[in-house]
C-alpha positions as CSV (number, residue, x, y, z in Angstrom):
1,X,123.4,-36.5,77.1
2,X,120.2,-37.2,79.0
3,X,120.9,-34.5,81.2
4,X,121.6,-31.6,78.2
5,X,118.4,-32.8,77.2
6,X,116.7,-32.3,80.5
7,X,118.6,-28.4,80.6
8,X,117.0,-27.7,77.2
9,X,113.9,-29.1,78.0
10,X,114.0,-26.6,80.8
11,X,115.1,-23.8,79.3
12,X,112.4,-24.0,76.6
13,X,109.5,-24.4,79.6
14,X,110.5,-21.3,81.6
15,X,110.9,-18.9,77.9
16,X,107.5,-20.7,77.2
17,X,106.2,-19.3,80.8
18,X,108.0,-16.0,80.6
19,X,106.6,-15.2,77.0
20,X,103.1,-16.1,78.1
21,X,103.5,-13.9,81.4
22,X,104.7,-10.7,78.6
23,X,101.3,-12.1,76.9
24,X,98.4,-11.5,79.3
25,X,100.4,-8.2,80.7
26,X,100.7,-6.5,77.5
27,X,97.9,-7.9,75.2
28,X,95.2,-5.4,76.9
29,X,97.4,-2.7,75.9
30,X,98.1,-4.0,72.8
31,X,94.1,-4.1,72.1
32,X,93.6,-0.7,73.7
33,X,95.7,0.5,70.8
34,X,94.2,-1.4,68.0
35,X,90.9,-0.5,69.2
36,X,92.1,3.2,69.4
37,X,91.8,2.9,65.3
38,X,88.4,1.1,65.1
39,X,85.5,2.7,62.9
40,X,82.7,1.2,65.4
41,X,81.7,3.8,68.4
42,X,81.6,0.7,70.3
43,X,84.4,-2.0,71.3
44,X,83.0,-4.7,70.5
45,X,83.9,-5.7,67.2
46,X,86.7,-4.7,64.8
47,X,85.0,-3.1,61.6
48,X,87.4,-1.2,60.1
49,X,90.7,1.6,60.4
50,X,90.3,5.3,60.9
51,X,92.1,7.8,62.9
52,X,89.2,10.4,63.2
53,X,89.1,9.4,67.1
54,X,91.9,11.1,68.3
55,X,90.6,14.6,66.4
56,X,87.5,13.4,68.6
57,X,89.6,13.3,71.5
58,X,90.9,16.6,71.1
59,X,87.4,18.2,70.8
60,X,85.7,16.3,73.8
61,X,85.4,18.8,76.2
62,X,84.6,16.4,79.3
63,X,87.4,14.2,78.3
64,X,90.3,16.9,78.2
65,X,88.9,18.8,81.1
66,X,89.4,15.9,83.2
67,X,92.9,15.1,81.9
68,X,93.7,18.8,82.8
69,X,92.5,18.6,86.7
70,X,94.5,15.0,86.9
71,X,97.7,16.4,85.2
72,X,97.4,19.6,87.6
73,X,97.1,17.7,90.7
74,X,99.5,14.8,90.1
75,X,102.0,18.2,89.5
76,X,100.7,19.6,92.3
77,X,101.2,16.6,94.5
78,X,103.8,15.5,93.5
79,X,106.1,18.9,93.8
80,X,104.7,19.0,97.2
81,X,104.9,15.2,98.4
82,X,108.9,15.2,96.9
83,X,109.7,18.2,98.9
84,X,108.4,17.0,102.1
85,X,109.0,13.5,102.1
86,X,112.9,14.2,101.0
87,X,113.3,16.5,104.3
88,X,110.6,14.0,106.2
89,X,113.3,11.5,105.4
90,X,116.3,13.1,106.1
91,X,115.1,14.5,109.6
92,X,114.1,11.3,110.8
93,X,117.4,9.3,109.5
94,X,119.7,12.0,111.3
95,X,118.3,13.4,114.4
96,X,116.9,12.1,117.5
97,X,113.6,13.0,119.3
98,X,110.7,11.7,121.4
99,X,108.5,9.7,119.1
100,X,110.3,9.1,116.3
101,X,109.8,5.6,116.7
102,X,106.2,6.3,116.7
103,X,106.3,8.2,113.5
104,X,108.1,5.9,112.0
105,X,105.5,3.0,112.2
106,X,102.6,5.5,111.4
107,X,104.0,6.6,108.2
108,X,103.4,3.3,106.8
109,X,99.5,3.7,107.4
110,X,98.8,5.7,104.5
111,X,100.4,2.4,102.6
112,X,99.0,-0.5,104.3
113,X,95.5,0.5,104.9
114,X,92.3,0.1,101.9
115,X,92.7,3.2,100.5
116,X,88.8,3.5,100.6
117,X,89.7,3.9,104.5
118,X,92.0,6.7,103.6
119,X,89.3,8.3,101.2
120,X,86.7,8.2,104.1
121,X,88.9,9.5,106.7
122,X,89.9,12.4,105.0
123,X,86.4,12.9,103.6
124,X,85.3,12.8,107.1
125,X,88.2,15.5,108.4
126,X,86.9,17.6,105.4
127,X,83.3,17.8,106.2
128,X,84.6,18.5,109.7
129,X,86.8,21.6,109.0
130,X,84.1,22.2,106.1
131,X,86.4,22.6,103.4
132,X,84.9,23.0,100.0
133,X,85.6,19.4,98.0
134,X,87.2,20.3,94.6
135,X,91.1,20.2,93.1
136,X,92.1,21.3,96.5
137,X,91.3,18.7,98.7
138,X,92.1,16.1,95.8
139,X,95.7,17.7,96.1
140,X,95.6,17.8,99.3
141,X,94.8,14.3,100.1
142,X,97.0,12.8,97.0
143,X,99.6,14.9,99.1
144,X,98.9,12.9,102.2
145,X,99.2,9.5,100.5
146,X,102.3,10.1,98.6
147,X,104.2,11.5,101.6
148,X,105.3,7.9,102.7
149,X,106.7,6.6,99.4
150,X,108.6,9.1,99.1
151,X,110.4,9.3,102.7
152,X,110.5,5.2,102.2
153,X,112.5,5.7,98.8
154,X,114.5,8.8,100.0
155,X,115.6,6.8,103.2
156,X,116.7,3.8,101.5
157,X,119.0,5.6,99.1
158,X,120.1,7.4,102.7
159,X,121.0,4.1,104.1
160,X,123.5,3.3,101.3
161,X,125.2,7.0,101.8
162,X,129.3,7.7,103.3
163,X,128.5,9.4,105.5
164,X,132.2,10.6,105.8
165,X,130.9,13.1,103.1
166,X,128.7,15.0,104.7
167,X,131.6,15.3,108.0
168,X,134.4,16.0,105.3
169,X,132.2,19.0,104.0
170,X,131.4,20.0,107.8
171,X,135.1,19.7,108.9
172,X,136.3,22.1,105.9
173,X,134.0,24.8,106.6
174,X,130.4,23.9,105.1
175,X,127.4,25.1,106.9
176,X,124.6,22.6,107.0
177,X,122.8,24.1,104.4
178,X,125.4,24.1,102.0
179,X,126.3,20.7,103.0
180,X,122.7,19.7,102.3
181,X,122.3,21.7,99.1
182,X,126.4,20.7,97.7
183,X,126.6,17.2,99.1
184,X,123.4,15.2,100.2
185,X,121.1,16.3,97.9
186,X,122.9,15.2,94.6
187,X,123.5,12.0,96.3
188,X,119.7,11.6,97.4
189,X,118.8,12.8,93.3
190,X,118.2,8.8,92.3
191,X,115.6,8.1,95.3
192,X,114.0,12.0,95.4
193,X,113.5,11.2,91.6
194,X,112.0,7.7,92.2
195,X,109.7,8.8,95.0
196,X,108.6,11.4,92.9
197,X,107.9,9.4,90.1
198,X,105.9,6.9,92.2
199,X,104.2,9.8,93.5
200,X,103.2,11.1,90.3
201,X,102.2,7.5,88.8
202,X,99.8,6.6,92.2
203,X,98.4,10.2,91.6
204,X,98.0,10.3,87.9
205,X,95.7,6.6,88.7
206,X,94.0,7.0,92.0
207,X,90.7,6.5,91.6
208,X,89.1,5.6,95.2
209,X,91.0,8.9,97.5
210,X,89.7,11.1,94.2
211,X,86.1,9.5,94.5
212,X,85.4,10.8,98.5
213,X,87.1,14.1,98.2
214,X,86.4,15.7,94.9
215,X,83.3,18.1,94.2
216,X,81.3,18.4,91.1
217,X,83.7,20.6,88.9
218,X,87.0,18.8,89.7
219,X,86.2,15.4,87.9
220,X,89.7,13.4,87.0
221,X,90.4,11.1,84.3
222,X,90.2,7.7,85.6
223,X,86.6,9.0,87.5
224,X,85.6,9.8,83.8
225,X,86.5,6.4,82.3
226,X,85.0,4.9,85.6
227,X,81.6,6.6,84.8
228,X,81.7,5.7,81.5
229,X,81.8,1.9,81.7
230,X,78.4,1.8,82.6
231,X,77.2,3.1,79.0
232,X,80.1,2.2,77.2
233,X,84.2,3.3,76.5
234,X,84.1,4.9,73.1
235,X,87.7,4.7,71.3
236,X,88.2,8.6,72.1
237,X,89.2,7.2,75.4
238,X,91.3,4.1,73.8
239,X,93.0,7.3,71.7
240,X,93.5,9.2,74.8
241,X,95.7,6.5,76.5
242,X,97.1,5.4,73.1
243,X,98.9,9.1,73.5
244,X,99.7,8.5,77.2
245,X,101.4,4.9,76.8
246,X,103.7,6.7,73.9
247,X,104.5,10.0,76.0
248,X,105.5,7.1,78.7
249,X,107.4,5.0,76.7
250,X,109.2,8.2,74.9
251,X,109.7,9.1,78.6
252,X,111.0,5.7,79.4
253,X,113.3,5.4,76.2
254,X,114.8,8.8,76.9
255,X,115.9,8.0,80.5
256,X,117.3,4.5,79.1
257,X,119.4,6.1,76.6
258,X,120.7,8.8,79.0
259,X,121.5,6.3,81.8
260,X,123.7,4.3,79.1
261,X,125.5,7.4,78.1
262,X,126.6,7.5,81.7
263,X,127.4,3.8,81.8
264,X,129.3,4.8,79.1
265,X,131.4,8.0,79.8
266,X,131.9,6.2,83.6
267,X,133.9,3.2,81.8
């Protein structure tokens, strides 16, 4: 008896910790979204329900312009990063060649390092070559950063392969492209779509890379909202991520239900 007690007493703490760790993540969001409706310019106080703000939104030229140059370049980078970290990854788990073992260790780099080191380096390799800072070298460096997440995601859905597929194919007359194209790639689909996801998320926030190599004209979203602390976040922007959290979550709830249909027909 003592000991059921004990278990429920138990069971009760950890839902009482787990709830309060779903608390303090998702409460900012939560108030990003009331706020989104709030009649005051400022957030600071709760005065009232409108919905005017996101026809603001719409209208504020700076604020769109800057979502436009971060959607482009997390497309950009992202198309580019996916296609070069899934062959970067599939080279270097199936052929042998001096320094590999080299590359290896520097393609975590880009991961482990401040990325404020990254965003000076590149800066620096810029102003060397004198390349004109704008959406180009943004790309270009978002590029450089993803790279690595992607060959790390690709690689560990490579690890897990038969490779008595890929011989099978060979053996009955397969070139290697077809081989690639007919058997590996559908296999690597799961980790080329989660690198490229991660790509596109650490793009679509990057903040400190975007700081050092962008030019005047190619301003992104989160250097907007950065700039704008200092005078104040008006609810246009609190409307502007109340849309982005919804498009995520329809996302989200899409991939959910079509991952159960497949649970589903597989059974």
């Amino acid at each position: 008896m003592r000991r059921a007690s004990k278990k429920r007493l138990t069971g009760r703490m950890r839902n009482v910790y787990i709830g309060l760790v779903f608390f303090f993540l998702y409460i900012p969001i939560a108030l990003v979204i009331v706020y989104s409706f709030n009649t005051s310019k400022m957030n600071i106080l709760f005065e009232g329900v409108t919905a005017h703000w996101y026809a603001d939104m719409v209208r504020n030229r700076a604020l769109m312009d800057s979502l436009k140059n971060t959607l482009i370049i997390a497309v950009l980078s992202t198309a580019a990063s996916t296609v070069i970290g899934t062959l970067g990854a599939v080279g270097l788990s199936k052929y042998d060649f001096i320094g590999k073992k080299l590359l290896n260790k520097l393609l975590y780099i880009p991961v482990v390092i401040p990325e404020i080191v990254l965003g000076i380096a590149l800066l620096c390799v810029y102003s060397a070559v004198r390349m004109t800072l704008g959406i180009a070298t943004i790309t270009l460096s978002h590029i450089t950063f993803c790279i690595p997440f992607v060959i790390i995601s690709v690689r560990a859905r490579l690890a897990g392969m038969d490779k008595s597929l890929e011989e099978a194919s060979m053996d009955l007359g397969a070139g290697r492209v077809r081989t690639f194209v007919s058997i590996i790639l559908p296999l690597l689909l799961p980790g080329v779509f989660s690198g490229a996801v991660l790509s596109f998320c650490l793009s679509l926030d990057d903040i400190i890379i975007s700081f050092f190599t962008s030019g005047p004209t190619s301003t992104t979203l989160p250097m907007k909202v950065f700039s704008m602390v200092k005078t104040g976040v008006t609810p246009e922007v609190n409307a502007l991520f109340t849309v982005i959290m919804l498009c995520t979550i329809g996302i989200i709830a899409v991939n959910t239900g079509v991952q159960l249909r497949k649970m589903k027909s597989n059974k």
